[in-house]
C-alpha positions in Angstrom: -15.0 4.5 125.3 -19.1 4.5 126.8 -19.3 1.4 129.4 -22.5 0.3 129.2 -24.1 -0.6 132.7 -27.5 -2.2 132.1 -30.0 -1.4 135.7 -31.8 -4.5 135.1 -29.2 -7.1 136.3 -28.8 -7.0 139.8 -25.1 -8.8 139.1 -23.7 -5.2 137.5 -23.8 -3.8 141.5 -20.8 -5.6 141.8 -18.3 -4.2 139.1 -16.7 -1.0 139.7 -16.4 1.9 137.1 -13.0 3.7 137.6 -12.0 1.6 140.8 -15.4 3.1 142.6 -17.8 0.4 143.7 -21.6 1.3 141.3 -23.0 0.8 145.2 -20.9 4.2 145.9 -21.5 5.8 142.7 -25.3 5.6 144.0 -26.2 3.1 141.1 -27.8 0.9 143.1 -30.3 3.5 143.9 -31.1 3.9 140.4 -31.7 0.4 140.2 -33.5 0.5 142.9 -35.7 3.0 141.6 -36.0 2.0 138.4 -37.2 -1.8 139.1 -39.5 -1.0 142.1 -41.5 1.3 140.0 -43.5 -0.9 138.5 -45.9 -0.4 135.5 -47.6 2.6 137.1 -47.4 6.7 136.4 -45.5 6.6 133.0 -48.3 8.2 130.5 -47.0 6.0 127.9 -46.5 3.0 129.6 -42.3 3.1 130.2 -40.6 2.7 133.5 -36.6 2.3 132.5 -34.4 2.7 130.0 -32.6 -0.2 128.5 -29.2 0.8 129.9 -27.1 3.5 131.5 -24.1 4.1 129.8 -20.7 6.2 131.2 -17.9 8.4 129.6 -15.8 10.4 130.1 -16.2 13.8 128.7 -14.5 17.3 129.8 -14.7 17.2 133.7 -17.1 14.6 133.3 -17.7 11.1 133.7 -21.5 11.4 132.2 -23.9 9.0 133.0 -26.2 8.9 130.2 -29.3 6.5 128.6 -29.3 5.5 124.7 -32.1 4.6 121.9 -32.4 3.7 118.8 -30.0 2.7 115.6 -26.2 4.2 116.1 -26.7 5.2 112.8 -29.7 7.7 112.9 -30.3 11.0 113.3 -29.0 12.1 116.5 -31.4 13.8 119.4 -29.9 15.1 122.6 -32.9 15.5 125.3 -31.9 17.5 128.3 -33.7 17.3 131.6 -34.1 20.3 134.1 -34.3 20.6 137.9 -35.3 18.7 140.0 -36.1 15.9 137.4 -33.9 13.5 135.7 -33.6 11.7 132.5 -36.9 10.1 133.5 -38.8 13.0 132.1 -37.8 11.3 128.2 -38.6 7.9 129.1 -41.9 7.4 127.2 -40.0 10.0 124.2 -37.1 8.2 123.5 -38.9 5.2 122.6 -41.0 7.3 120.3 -38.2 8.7 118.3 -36.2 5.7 118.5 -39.2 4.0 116.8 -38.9 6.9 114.0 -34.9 5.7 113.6 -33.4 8.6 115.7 -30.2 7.8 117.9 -31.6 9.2 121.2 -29.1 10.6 124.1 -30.1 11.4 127.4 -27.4 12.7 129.7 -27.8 12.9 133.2 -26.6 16.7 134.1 -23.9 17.5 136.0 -25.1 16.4 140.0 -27.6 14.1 138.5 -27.6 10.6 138.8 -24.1 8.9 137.8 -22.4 11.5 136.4 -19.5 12.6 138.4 -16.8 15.1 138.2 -13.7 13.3 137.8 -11.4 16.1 140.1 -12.7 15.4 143.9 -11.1 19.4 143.7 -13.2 20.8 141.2 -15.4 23.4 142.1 -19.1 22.8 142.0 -20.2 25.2 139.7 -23.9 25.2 138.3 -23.8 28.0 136.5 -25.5 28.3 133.0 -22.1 28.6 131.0 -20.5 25.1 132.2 -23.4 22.8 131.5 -23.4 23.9 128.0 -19.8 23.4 127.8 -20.4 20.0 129.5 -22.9 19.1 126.6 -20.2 20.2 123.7 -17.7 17.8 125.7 -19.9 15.0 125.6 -20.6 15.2 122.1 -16.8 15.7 120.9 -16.4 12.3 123.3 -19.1 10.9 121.4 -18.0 12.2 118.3 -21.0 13.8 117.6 -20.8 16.5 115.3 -24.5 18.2 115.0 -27.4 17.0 117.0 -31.1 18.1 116.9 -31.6 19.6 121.0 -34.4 19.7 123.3 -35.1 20.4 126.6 -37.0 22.2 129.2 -36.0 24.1 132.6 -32.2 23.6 133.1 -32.3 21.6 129.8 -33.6 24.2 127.5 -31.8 26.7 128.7 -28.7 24.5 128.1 -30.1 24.0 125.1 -30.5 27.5 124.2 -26.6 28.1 125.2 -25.6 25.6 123.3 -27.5 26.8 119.9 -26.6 30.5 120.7 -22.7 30.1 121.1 -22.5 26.7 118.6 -24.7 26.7 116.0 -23.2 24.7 113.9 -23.4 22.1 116.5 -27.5 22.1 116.8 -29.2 21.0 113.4 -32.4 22.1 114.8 -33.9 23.1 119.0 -37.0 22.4 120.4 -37.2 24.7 123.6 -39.9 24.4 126.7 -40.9 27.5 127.8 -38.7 29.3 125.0 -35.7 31.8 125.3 -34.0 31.4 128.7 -30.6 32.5 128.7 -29.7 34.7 131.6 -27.5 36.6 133.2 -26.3 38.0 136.6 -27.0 41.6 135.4 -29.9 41.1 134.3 -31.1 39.0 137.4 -30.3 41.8 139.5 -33.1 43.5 138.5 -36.5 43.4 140.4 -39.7 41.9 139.6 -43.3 42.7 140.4 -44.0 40.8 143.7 -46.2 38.2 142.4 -43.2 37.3 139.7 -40.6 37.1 142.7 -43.1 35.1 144.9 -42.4 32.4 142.3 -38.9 32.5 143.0 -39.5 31.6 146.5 -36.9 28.7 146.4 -34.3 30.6 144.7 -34.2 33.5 147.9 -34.2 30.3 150.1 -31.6 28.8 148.3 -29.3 32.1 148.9 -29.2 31.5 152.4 -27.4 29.1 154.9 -30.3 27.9 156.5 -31.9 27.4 152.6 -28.6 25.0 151.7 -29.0 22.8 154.9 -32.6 22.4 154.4 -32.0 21.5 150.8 -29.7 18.9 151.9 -31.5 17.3 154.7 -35.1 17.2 153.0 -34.2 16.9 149.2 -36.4 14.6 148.1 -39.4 16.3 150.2 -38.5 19.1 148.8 -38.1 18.4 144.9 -41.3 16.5 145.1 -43.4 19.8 146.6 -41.5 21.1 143.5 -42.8 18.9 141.4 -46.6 19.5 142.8 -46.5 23.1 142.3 -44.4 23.3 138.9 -47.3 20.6 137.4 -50.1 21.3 139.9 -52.7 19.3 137.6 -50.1 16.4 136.7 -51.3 13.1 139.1 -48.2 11.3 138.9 -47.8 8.7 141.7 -44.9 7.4 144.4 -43.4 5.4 141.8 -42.5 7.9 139.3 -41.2 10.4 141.7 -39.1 7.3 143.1 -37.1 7.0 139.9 -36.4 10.3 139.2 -35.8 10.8 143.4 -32.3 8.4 143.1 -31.0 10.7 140.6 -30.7 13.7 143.2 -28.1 11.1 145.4 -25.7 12.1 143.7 -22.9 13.7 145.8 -22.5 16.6 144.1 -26.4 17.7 143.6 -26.4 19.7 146.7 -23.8 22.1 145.8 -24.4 22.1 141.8 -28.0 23.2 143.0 -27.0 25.8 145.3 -24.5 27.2 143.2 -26.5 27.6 140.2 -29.4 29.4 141.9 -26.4 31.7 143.9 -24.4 32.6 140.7 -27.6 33.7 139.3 -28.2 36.4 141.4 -24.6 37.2 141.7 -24.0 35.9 145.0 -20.7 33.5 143.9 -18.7 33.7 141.1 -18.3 31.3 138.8 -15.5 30.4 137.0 -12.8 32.5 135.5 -12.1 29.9 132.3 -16.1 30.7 131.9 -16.3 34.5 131.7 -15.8 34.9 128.0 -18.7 33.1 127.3 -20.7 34.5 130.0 -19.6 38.0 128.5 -21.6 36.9 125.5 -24.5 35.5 126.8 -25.1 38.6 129.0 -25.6 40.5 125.6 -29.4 37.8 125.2 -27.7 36.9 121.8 -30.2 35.7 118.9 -30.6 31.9 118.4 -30.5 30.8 114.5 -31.0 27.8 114.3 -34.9 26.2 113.0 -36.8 26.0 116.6 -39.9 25.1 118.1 -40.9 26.4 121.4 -43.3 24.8 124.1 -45.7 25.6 126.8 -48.2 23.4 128.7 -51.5 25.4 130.1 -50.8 24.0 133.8 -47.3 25.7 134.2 -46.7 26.5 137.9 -43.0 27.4 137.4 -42.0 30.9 136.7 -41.8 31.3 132.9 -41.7 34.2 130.2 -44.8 34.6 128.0 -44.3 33.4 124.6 -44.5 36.8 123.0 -41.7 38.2 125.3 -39.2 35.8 123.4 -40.4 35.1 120.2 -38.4 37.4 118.1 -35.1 35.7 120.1 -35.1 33.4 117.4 -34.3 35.1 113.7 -34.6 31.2 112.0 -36.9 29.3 111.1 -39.7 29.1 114.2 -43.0 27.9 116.0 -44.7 28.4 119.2 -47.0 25.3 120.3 -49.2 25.8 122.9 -49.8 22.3 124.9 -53.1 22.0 126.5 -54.9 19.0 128.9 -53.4 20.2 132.0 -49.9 20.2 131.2 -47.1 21.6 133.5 -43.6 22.1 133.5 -42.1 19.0 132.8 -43.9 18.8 129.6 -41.8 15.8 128.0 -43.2 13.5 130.9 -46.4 14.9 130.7 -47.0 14.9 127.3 -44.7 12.8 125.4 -46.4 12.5 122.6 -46.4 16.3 121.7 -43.1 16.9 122.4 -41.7 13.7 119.7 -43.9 15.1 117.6 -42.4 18.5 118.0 -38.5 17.1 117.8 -39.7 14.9 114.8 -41.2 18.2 112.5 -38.8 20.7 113.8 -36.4 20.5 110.7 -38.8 20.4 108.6 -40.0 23.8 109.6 
């Protein structure tokens, strides 16, 4: 059953969820967040979501927001790194409005989702947060659901629609096709393209983990400013999504994911069948519309590199006015609009 836990009463920092105080679950930090903000750097005008709800799912409790009717159309909305359900919170109003039941998970070592094993390996790689969506749908008893997301997100996204597709009635995909794998990340770029990894070479080392754990929210911000370099968005805003990267796990999720990438750890054995697959850049079926703002400042392929990754129905929309990568923030208008037309492609 999804426990509801609503950030705007103050009382709720009392209860416990699974005989752990929401205080030690870092819930009150999303409170925190969440009601200090204000009504400022939101582009259309939203600062919270009306609750956070948890389950269980897989080796998951997930922490997750909700919109609209129980009965509609079901949209999944799936956030990258470092950023948080936050970057849907002007969208999910807008496709609630159009009778869509919006779902917003925080990802694994995000916000108040927690792995329910205190033994369970850390792993970030790309294979398990797909697998972590498909066991929050069956536990919502969710059969198909339209997908979107960007960094992290849309390449969850993109796993998900690549090894389920009769799971995803339709994708819409930031930045396009980005499933990996450690073969192909072992082979050079051009050195401009590997200056943009910067963080993923500091990330390999001992001194990169450390400083990602004693500065994380300095660093994810100076993230944020070169990923979006035209995108003005103040304190506040960085605040809420900030709490989410609390959670006890982030560290090791983030470090993990960016190490099994370029083959430095394994991941996990239950995992390498489907890995196996996705190292072979299979073809995505399913009716999808890919995204790019003009102000990227992330790494990301060129539309024309991926394009004929998906063999359904598709469109490429170019976003401009200054938009970087965490396009559903910055322009949530275009990318409703996007999940709203893309099964009518």
């Amino acid at each position: 059953m999804s426990d509801p836990v609503n950030l705007r009463r103050r009382r709720l920092l009392g209860t416990t969820l699974a005989g752990v105080t929401l205080a030690e679950l870092g819930l009150s930090q999303l409170a925190n967040a969440a009601s200090s903000a204000g009504a400022s750097g939101s582009v259309g005008g939203h600062t919270s979501f009306e609750a956070i709800r948890q389950i269980d799912a897989g080796d998951l409790n997930v922490g997750y927001a909700e919109a609209g009717p129980k009965n509609g159309k079901v949209v999944i909305l799936l956030h990258g790194w470092p950023y948080d359900i936050y970057s849907y919170v002007d969208v999910a109003p807008l496709l609630a409005a159009a009778g869509y039941r919006v779902i917003v998970p925080y990802l694994r070592g995000y916000g108040t989702t927690r792995l329910l094993s205190a033994s369970a390996p850390r792993n970030g790689q790309q294979a398990v947060v797909a697998a972590d969506i498909i066991a929050l749908m069956d536990a919502l008893k969710i059969d198909q659901a339209i997908l979107g997301g960007y960094d992290w997100g849309a390449r969850t996204a993109n796993i998900v629609a690549a090894l389920w597709p009769e799971r995803v009635k339709a994708m819409v995909s930031v930045s396009g096709y980005l499933i990996g794998s450690q073969a192909g990340n072992a082979v050079p770029l051009p050195p401009q393209a590997e200056l943009q990894w910067w963080y993923q070479f500091y990330f390999a080392t001992e001194r990169g983990a450390k400083g990602y754990a004693a500065n994380t929210d300095a660093f994810n911000k100076l993230i944020w400013q070169l990923a979006s370099p035209k995108w003005q968005f103040d304190d506040a805003t960085y605040a809420r999504s900030a709490a989410a990267f609390h959670n006890p796990d982030h560290v090791d999720i983030v470090i993990h994911n960016y190490r099994w990438r370029l083959g430095l750890v394994q991941g996990e054995a239950r995992f390498d069948a489907l890995e196996k697959r996705l190292a072979t850049a299979p073809a995505i079926t399913v009716p999808t519309i890919t995204m790019e703002g003009d102000a990227n400042g992330a790494p990301h392929p060129a539309p024309a590199a991926y394009a004929k990754k998906f063999t359904g129905k598709y469109q490429h929309r170019d976003i401009g006015g200054g938009i970087g990568h965490n396009l559903p923030q910055e322009a949530p208008k275009a990318f409703a609009d996007a999940i709203l037309e893309v099964v009518s492609l």
